[in-house]
C-alpha positions in Angstrom: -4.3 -31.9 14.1 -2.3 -31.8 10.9 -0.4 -28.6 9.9 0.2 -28.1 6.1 2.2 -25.5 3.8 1.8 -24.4 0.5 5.2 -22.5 -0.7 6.4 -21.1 -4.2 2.9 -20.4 -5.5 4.7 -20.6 -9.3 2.3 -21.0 -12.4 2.7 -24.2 -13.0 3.0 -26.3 -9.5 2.9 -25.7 -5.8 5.4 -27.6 -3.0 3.4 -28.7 0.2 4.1 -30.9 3.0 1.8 -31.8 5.7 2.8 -32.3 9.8 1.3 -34.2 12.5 1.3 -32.5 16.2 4.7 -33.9 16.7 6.9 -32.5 14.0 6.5 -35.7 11.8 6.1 -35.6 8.2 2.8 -37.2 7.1 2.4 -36.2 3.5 4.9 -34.9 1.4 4.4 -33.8 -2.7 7.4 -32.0 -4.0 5.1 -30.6 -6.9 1.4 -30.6 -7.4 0.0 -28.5 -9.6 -1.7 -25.3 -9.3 -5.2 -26.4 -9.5 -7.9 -26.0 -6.3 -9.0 -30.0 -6.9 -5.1 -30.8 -6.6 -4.7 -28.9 -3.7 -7.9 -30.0 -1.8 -7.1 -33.3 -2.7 -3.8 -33.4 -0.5 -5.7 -31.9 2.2 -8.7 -33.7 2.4 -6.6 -37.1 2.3 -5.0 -36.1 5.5 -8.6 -37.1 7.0 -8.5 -35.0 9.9 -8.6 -31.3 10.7 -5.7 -29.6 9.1 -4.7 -25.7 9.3 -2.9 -24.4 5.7 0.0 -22.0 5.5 0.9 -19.9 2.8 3.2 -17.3 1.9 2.3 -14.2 0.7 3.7 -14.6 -2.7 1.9 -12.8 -5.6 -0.8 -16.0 -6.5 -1.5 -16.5 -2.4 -5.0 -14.7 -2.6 -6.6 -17.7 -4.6 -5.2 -20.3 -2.5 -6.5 -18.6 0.6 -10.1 -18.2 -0.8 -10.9 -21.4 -2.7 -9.3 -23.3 0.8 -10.8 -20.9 3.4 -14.5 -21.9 1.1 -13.8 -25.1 1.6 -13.5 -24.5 5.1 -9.9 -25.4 6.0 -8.2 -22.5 8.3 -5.5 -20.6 6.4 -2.3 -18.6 7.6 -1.4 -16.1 5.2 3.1 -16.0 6.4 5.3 -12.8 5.8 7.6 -13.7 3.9 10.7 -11.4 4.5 10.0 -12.2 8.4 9.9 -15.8 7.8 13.6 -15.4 5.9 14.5 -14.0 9.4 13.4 -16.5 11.7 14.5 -19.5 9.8 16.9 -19.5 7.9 18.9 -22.1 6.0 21.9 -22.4 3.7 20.2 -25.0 1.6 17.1 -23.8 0.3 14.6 -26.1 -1.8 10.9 -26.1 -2.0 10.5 -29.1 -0.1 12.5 -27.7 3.0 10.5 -24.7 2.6 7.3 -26.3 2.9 8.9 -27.9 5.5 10.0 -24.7 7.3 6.4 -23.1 7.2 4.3 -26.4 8.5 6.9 -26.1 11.3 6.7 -23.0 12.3 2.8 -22.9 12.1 3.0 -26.5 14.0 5.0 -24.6 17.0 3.1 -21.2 16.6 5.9 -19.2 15.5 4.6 -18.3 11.6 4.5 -13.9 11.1 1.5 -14.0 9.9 0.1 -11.1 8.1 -3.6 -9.0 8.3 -5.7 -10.7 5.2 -8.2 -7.9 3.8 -11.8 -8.9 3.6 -12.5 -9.6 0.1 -13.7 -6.5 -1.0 -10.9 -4.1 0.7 -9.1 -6.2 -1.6 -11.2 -5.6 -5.3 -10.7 -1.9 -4.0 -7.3 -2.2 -3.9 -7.2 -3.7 -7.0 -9.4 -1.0 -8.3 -7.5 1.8 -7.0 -3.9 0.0 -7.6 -4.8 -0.4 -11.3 -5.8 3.6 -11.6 -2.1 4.5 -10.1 -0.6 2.0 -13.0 -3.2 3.9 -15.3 -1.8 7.4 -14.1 1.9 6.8 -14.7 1.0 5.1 -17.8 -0.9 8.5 -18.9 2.6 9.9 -17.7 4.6 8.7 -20.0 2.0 9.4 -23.3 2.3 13.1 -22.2 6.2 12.7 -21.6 5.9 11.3 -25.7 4.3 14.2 -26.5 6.8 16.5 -25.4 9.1 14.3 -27.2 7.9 14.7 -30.5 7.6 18.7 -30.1 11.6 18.5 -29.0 12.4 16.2 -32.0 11.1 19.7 -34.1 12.2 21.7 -32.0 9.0 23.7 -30.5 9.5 25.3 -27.5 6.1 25.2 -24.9 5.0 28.5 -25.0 2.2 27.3 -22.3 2.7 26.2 -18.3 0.1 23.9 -18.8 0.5 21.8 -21.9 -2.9 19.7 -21.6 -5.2 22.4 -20.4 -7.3 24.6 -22.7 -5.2 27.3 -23.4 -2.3 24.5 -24.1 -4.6 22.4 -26.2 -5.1 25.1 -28.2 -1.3 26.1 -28.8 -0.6 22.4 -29.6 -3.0 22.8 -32.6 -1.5 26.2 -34.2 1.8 24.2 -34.1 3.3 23.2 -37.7 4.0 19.5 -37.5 4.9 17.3 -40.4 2.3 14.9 -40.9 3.4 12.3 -39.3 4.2 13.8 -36.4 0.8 15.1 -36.0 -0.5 11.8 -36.5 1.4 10.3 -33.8 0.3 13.4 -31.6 -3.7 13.5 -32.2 -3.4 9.4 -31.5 -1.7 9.7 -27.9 -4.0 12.7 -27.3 -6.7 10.8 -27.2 -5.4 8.1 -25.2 -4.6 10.3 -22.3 -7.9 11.8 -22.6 -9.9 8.5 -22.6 -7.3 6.7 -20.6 -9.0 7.2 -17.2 -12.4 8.5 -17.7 -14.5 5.5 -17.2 -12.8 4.4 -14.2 -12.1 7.7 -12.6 -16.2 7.5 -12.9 -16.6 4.6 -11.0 -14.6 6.0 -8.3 -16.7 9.0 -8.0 -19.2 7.0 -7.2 -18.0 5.4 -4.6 -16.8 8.5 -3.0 -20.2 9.7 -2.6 -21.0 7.1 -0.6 -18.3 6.5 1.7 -18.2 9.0 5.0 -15.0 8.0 5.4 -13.4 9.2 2.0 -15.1 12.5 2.4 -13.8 13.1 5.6 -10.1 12.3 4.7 -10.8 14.4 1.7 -11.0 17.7 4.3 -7.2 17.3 4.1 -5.0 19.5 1.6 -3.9 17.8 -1.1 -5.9 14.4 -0.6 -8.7 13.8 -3.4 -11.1 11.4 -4.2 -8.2 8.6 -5.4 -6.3 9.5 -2.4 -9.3 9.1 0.2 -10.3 6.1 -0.9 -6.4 4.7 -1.6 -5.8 5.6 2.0 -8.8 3.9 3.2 -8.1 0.4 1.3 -4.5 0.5 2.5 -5.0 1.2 6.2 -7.7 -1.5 6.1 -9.3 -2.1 9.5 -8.1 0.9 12.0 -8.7 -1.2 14.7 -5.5 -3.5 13.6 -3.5 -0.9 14.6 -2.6 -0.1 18.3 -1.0 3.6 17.9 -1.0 6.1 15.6 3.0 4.9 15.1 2.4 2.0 14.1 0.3 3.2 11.3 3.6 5.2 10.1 5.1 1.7 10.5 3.0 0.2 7.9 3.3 3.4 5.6 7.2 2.6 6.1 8.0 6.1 7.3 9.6 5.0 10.8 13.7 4.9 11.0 15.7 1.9 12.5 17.2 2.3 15.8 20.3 0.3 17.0 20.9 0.6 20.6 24.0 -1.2 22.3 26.3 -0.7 25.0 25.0 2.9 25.6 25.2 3.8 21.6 22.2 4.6 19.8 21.9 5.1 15.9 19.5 5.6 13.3 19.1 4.6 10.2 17.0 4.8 7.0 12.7 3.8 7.4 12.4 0.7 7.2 10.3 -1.3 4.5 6.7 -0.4 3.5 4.2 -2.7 4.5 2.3 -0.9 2.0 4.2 1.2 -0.5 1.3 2.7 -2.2 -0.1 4.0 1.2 3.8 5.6 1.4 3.1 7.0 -2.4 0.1 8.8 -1.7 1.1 10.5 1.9 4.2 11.5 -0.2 1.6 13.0 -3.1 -0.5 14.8 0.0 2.4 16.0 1.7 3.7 18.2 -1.4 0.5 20.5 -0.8 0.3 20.7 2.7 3.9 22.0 2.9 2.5 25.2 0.8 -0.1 25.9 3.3 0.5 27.4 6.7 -0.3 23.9 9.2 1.7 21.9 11.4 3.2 19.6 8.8 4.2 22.9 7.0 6.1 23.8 10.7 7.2 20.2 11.3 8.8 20.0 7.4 10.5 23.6 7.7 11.6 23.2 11.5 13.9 20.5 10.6 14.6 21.6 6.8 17.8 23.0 7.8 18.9 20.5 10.7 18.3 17.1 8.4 18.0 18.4 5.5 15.0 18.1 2.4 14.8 14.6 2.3 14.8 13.8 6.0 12.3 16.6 6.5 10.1 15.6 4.0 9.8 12.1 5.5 9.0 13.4 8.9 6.1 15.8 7.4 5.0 12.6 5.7 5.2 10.7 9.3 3.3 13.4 11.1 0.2 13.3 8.4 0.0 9.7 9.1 -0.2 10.3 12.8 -3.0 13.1 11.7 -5.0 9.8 9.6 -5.2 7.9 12.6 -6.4 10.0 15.2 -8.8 12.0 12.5 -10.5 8.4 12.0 -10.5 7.2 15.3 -11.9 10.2 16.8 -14.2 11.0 13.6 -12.4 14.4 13.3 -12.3 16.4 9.9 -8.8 17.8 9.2 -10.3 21.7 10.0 -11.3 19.6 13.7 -8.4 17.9 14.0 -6.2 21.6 13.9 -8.4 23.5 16.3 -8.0 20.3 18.5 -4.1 20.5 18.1 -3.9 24.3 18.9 -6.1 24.0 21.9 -3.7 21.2 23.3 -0.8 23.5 22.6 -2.4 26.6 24.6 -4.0 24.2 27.5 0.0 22.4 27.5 -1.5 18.8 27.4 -0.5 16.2 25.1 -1.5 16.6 21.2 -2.5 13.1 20.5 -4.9 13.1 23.8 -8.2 10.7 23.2 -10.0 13.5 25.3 -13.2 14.6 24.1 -12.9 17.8 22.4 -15.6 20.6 21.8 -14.6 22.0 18.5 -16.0 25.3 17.3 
């Protein structure tokens, strides 16, 4: 068996180095470059079975599909926890290729989850609409710009709705300036239309969206950003460790009978983090058990620590709501009945909900 890494997926060449069983270097290219017949061509000259590692840089989705096509096993590493286990004051490509092939020789590589190839074009999908959204942001910030620069106070709460569209065109502008206005206007109205139609579309045929969409404050983006984040539920063991991922879970340091917290730890997916934030602003203006969670420890931690929390216990909510097929209306009368029966919240117990 050989054991080969790809590192520094750059643009213009890739480092890999190839192991046999024992730890000895078999094939070694300090540059090849990033081309699938370059890359095949150093694995299939190995001629025996070899397993690929990779790191998940930002160009490791190609590598992984053209060689998993070809039929060659890939390891997708994490990166940050591959810093952690070996780590070395000189750092080059080749010892980095080095590093992984080792690691994967002796079964020690992080490896993370690789999404199917379609959770992945729906992350890109969805991804691409966030970048689209702040994007639109910042045209409607411009906007308000140009009415400072003359000094035109927003008589409106709602600048972009009806009764603001209409203000906007009673207002005196030089001409230029109402040039400038009429041609971001119509970028922000055409900005997200098309694809904000395609994901309409696949809301209506996705259960799962519309059941996360029973939840305050989560629409049809959100339901289906949640759903390409998470991935497979089945990856993850507790409801925790899907707070984990969302990086919403503080460090603990425990030593010598001293215990502190610090600040949550890294996403493993920051947009997942981005949207519980964006559902968690609603729900803590309606009367529910985040609302109770985020006010209970308002005044003890204070806004920002509260506000994390809320966020933590919605991502508890996600997993059981999925796992037990529960709406967000099911999942409260199941959480109120556990309170008055004094049994655990999060029990898997079948519940008969009105």
């Amino acid at each position: 068996m050989y054991y080969v890494s790809g590192v520094d997926l750059h643009k213009r060449y890739v480092t890999c180095c190839a192991l046999d069983s024992d730890g000895a270097v078999v094939a070694a290219e300090r540059r090849l470059p990033t081309t699938v017949e370059a890359l095949l061509g150093f694995v299939t000259a190995l001629e025996g079975p070899a397993t690929v590692a990779v790191e998940a840089t930002l160009h490791w989705a190609w590598v992984h599909d053209q060689l998993s096509a070809a039929g060659y096993p890939v390891v997708v590493a994490h990166p940050q926890q591959v810093k952690l286990i070996c780590h070395a004051r000189c750092k080059t490509d080749p010892i980095d290729a080095r590093k992984l092939a080792d690691l994967l020789r002796t079964h020690l590589l992080p490896a993370i989850w690789v999404p199917d190839a379609e959770t992945r074009a729906r992350r890109q999908l969805l991804r691409g609409r966030a970048f689209l959204v702040r994007l639109r942001t910042k045209l409607k910030n411009r906007i308000h710009a140009y009415l400072a620069e003359q000094n035109e106070r927003v008589e409106v709460s709602d600048l972009y709705g009806q009764a603001g569209r209409a203000w906007l065109a009673t207002v005196a502008l030089p001409r230029e300036v109402r040039e400038q206005v009429e041609l971001v206007l119509e970028l922000v109205d055409h900005l997200l239309r098309r694809l904000d139609r395609r994901i309409r579309d696949r809301v209506t045929l996705s259960a799962e969206a519309k059941q996360l969409m029973t939840i305050p404050g989560v629409g049809p983006y959100g339901a289906l950003l949640i759903l390409a984040e998470l991935g497979r539920l089945e990856r993850f063991p507790s409801a925790q460790a899907v707070a984990s991922y969302a990086g919403l879970v503080p460090s603990t340091r425990s030593s010598g009978g001293k215990t502190a917290h610090g600040s949550v730890g890294m996403a493993g997916s920051h947009w997942l983090k981005w949207i519980l934030i964006e559902a968690v602003v609603t729900l803590k203006r309606r009367p529910s058990p985040v609302r109770n969670h985020y006010e209970k420890l308002l005044r003890a931690k204070g806004k920002q620590k509260a506000a994390v929390a809320a966020v933590r216990k919605l991502a508890t909510y996600i997993y059981w709501m999925r796992r037990e097929g529960w709406t967000y209306e099911q999942w409260l009368a199941q959480h109120q009945a556990a309170k008055r029966e004094g049994r655990p919240v999060h029990s898997l117990a079948t519940v008969a909900v009105a």
